[in-house]
C-alpha positions as protocol buffer text, in pm:
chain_id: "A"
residue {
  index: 1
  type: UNK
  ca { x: -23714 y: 6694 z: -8451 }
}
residue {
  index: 2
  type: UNK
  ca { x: -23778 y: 6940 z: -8197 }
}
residue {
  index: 3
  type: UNK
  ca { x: -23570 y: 7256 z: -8069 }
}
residue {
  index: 4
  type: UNK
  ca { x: -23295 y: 7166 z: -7920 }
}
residue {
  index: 5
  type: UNK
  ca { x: -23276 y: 7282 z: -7539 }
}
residue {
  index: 6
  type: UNK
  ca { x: -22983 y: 7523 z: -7394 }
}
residue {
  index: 7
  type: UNK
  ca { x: -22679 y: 7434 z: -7236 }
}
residue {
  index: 8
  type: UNK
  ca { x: -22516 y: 7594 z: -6952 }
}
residue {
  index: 9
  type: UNK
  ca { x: -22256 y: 7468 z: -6723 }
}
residue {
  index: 10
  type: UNK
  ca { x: -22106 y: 7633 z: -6469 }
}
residue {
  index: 11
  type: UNK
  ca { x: -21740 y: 7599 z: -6397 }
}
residue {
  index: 12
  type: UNK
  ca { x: -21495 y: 7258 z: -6519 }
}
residue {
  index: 13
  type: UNK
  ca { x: -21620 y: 6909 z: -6528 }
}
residue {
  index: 14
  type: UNK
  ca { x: -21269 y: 6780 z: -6502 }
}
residue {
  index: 15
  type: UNK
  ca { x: -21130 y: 7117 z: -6279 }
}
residue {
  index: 16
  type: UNK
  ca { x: -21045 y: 7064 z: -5935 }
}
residue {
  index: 17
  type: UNK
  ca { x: -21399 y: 7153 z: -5761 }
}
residue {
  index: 18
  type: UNK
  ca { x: -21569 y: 6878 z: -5942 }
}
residue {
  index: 19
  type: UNK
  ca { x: -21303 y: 6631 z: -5885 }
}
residue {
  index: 20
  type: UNK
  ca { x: -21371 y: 6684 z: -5505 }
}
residue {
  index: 21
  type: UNK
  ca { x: -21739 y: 6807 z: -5512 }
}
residue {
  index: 22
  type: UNK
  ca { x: -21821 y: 6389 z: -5668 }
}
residue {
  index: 23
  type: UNK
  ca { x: -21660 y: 6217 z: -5412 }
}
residue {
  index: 24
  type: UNK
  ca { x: -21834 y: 6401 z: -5173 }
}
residue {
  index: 25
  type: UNK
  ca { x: -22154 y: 6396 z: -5265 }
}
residue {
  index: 26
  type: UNK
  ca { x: -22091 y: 6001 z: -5309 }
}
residue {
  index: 27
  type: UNK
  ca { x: -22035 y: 5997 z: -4940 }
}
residue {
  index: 28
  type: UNK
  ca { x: -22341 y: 5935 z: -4705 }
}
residue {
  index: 29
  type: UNK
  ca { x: -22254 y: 6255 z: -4542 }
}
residue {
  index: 30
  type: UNK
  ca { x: -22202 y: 6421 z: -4879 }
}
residue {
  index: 31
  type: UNK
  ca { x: -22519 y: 6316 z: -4985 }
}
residue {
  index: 32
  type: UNK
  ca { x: -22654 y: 6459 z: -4680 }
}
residue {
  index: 33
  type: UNK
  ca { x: -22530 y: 6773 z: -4674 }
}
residue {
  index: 34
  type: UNK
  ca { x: -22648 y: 6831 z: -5046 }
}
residue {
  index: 35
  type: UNK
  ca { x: -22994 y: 6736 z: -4935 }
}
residue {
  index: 36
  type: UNK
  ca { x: -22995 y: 7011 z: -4659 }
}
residue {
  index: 37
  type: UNK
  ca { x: -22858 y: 7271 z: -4901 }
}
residue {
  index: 38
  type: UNK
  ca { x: -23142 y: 7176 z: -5146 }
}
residue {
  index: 39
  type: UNK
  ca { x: -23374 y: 7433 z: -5076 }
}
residue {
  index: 40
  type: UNK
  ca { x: -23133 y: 7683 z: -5122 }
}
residue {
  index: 41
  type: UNK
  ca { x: -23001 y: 7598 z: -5436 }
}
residue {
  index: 42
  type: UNK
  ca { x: -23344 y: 7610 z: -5574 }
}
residue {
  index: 43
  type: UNK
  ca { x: -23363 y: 7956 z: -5447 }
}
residue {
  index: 44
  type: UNK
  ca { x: -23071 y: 8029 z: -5573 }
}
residue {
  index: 45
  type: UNK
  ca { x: -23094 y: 7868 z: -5920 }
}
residue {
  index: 46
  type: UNK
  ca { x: -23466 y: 8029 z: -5945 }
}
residue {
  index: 47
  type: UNK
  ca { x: -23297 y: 8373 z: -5845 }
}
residue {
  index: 48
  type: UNK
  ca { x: -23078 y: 8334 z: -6121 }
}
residue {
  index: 49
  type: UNK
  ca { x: -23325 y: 8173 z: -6377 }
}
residue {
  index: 50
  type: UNK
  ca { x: -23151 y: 7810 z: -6363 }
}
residue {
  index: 51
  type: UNK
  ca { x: -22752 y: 7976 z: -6445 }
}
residue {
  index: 52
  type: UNK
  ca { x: -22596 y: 7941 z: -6091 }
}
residue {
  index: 53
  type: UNK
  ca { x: -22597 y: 7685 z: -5825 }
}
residue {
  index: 54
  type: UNK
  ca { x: -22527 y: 7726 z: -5458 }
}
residue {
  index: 55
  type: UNK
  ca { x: -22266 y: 7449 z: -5513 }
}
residue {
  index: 56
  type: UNK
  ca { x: -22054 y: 7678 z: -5689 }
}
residue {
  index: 57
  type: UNK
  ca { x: -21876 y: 7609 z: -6065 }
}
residue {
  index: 58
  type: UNK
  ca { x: -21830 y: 7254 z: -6050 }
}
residue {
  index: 59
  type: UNK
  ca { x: -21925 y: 7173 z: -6391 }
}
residue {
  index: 60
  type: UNK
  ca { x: -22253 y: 7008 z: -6268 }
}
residue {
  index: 61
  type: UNK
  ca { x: -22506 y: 7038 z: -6534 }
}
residue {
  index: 62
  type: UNK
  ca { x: -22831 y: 7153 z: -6340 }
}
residue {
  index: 63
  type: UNK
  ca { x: -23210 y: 7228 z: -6445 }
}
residue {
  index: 64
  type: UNK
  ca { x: -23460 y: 7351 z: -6251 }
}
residue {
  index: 65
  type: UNK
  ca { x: -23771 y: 7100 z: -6265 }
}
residue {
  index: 66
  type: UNK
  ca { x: -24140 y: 7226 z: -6213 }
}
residue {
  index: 67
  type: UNK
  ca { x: -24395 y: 6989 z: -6148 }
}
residue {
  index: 68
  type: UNK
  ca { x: -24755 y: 7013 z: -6078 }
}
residue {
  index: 69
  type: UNK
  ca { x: -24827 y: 6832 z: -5733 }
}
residue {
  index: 70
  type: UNK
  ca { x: -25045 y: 6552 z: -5748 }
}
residue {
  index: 71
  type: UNK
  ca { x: -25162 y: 6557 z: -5417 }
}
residue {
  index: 72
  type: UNK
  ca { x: -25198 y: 6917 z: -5388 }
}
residue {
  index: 73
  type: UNK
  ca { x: -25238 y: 7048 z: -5733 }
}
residue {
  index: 74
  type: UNK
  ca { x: -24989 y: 7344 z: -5617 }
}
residue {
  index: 75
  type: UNK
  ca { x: -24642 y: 7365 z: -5854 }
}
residue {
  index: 76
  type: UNK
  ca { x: -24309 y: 7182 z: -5661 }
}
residue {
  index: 77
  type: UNK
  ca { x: -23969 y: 7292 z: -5852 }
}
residue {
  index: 78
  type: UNK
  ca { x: -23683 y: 7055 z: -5797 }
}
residue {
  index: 79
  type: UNK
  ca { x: -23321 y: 7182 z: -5870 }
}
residue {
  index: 80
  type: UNK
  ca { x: -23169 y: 6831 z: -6070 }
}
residue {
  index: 81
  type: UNK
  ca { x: -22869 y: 6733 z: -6267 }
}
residue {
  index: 82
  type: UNK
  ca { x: -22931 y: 6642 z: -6624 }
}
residue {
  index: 83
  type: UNK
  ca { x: -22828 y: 6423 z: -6895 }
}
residue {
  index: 84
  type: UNK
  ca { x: -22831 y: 6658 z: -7223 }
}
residue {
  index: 85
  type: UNK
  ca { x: -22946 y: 6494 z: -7582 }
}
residue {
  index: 86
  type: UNK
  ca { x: -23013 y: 6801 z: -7799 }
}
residue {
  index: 87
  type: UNK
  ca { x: -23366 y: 6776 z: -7814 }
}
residue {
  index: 88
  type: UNK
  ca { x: -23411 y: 6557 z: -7506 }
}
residue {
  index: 89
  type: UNK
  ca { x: -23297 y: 6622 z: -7157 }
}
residue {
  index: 90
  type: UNK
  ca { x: -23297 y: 6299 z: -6928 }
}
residue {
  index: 91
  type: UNK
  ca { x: -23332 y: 6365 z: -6520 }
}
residue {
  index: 92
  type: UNK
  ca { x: -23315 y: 6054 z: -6296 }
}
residue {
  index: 93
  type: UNK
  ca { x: -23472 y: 5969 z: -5954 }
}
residue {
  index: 94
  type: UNK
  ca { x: -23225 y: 5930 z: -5756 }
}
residue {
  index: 95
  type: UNK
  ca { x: -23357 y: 6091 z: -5431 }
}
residue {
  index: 96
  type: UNK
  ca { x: -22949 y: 6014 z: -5277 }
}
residue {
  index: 97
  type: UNK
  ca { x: -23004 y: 5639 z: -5265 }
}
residue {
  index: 98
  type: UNK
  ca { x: -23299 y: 5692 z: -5006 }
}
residue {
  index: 99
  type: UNK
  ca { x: -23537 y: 5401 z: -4998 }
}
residue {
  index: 100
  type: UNK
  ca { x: -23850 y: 5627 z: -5148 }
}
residue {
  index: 101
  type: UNK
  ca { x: -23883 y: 5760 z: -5511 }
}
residue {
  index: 102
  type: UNK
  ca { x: -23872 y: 6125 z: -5506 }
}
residue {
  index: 103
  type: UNK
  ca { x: -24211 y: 6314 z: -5480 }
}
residue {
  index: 104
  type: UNK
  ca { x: -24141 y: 6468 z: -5813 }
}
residue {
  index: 105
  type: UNK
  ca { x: -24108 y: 6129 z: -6013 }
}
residue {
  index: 106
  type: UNK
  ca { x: -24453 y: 6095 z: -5891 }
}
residue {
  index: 107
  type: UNK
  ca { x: -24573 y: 6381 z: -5998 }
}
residue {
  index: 108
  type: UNK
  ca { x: -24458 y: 6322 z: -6332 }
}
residue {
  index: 109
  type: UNK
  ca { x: -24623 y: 6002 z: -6341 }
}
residue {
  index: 110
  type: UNK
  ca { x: -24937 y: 6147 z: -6266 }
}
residue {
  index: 111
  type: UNK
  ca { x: -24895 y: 6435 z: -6514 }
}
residue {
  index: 112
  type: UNK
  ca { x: -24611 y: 6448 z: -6718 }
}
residue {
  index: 113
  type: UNK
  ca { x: -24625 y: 6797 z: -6828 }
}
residue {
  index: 114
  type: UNK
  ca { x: -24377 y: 7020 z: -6664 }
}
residue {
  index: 115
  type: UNK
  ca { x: -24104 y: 7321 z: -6680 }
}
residue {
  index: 116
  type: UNK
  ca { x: -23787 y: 7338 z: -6695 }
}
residue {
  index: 117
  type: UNK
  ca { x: -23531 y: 7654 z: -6625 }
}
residue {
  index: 118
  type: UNK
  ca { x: -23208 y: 7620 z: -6804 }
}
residue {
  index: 119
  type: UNK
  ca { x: -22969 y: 7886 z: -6897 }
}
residue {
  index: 120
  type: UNK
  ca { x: -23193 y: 8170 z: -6826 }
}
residue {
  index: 121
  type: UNK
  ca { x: -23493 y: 8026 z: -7001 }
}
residue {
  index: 122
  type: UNK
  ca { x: -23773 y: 7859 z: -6891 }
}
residue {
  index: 123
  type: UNK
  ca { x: -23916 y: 7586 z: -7122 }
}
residue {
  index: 124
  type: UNK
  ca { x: -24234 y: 7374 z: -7115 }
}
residue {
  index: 125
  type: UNK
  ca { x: -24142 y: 6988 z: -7127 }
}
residue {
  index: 126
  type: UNK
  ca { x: -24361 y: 6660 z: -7140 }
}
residue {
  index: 127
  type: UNK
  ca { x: -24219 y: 6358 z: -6952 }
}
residue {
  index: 128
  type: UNK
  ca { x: -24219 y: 6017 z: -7106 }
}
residue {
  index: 129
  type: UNK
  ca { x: -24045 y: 5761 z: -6857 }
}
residue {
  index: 130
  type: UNK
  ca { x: -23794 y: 5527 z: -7006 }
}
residue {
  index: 131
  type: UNK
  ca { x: -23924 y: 5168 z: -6976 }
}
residue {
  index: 132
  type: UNK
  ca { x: -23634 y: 5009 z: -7222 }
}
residue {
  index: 133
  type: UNK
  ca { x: -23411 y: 4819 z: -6986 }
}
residue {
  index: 134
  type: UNK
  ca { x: -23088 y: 4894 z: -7185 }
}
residue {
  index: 135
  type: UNK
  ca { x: -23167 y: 5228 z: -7276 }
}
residue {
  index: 136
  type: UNK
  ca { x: -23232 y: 5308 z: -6904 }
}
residue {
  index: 137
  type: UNK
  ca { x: -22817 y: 5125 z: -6914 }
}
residue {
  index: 138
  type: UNK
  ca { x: -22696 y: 5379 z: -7164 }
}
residue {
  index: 139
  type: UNK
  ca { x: -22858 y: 5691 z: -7034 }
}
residue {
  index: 140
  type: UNK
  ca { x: -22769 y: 5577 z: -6634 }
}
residue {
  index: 141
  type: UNK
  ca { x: -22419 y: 5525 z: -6790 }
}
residue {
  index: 142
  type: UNK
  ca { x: -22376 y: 5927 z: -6893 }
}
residue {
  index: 143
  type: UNK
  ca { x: -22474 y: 5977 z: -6528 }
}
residue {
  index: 144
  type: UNK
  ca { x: -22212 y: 5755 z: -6391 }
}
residue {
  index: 145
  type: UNK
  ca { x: -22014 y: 6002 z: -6651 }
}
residue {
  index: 146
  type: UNK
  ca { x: -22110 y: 6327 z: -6491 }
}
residue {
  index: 147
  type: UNK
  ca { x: -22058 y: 6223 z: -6105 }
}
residue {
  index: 148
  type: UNK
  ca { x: -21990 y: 5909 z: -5928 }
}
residue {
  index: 149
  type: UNK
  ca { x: -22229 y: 5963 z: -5682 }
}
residue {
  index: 150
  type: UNK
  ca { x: -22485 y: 5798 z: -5919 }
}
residue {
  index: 151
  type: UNK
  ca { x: -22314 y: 5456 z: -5866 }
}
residue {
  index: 152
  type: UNK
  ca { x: -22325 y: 5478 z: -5479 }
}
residue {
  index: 153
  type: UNK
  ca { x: -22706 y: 5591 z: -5543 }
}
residue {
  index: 154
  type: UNK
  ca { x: -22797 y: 5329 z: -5704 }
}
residue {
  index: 155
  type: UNK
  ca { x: -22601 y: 5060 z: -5448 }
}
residue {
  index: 156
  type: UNK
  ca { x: -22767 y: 5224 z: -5145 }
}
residue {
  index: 157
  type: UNK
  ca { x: -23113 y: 5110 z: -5236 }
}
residue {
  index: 158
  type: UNK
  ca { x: -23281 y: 4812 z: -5377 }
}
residue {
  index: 159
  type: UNK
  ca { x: -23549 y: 5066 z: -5560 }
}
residue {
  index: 160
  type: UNK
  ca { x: -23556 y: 5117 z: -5950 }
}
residue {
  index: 161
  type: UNK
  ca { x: -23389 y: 5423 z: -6001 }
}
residue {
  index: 162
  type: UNK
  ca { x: -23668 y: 5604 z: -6255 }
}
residue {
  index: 163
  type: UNK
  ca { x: -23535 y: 5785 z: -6549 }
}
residue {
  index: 164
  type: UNK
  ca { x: -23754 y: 6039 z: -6751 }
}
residue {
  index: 165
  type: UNK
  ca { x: -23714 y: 6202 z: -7077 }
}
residue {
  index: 166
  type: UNK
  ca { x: -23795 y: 6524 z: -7056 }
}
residue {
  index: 167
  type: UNK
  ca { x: -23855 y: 6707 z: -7460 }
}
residue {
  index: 168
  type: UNK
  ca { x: -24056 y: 7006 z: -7552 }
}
């Protein structure tokens, strides 16, 4: 069994921000908006070595994700929620319920060695995609769990929503 990775949330997954902040990010416009702000969470969260999110404390449990390009060889980090499993951390590519995968699902196909920054510490990871249709059920399920805007993800595209373990 290996190490078992850190946990940090910040803020209440049942306080009042996160009852509001998964709604909204359910919404089209939600969704949006948490698209544009993107690149400055991931400053923010690689300012603060993966502890604070420019969402605020809304009990979202977020990783920074480091990939190595495939197309350009160059690292990409992604900021991402997680599913936490001791010694596994699951990520899931939901790219907002666009049509495309996300670039760095892709990237993790390609090469499935990685980084992740969580609670101050960054951590090497491999990748293994989860092929097992009702394990994919289960671990989608603890999504649905964490935010609702999983479940209008998933309806707004016609894609297989990939789902990676991620252990170091």
């Amino acid at each position: 069994m290996s190490e078992q990775f850190p946990d940090r949330i910040w803020g209440s997954r049942t306080g009042i921000l996160n009852r509001l902040a998964s709604p909204f990010a359910a919404s089209k416009f939600g969704s949006l908006v948490v698209r544009k702000l993107t690149p400055l969470d991931r400053r923010v969260l690689e300012r603060t070595a993966g502890k604070y999110t420019v969402l605020g404390p809304i009990g979202a449990p977020l990783i920074l994700l480091t990939t190595t390009g495939r197309k350009s060889g160059q690292p990409r980090t992604t900021p991402l929620l997680y599913v936490h499993d001791g010694d596994t951390l699951y990520v899931i590519g939901s790219n907002f319920g666009q049509a495309q995968h996300p670039a760095w699902t892709g990237n993790l196909l390609a090469d499935p060695h990685g980084e992740v920054t969580i609670a101050g510490e960054r951590i090497p990871v491999t990748a293994t995609l989860i092929t097992d249709e009702e394990r994919k059920r289960e671990i989608f399920a603890r999504f649905e769990e964490t935010t609702e805007a999983y479940t209008a993800y998933r309806n707004r595209t016609t894609r297989d929503l990939r789902i990676f373990a991620l252990t170091r």
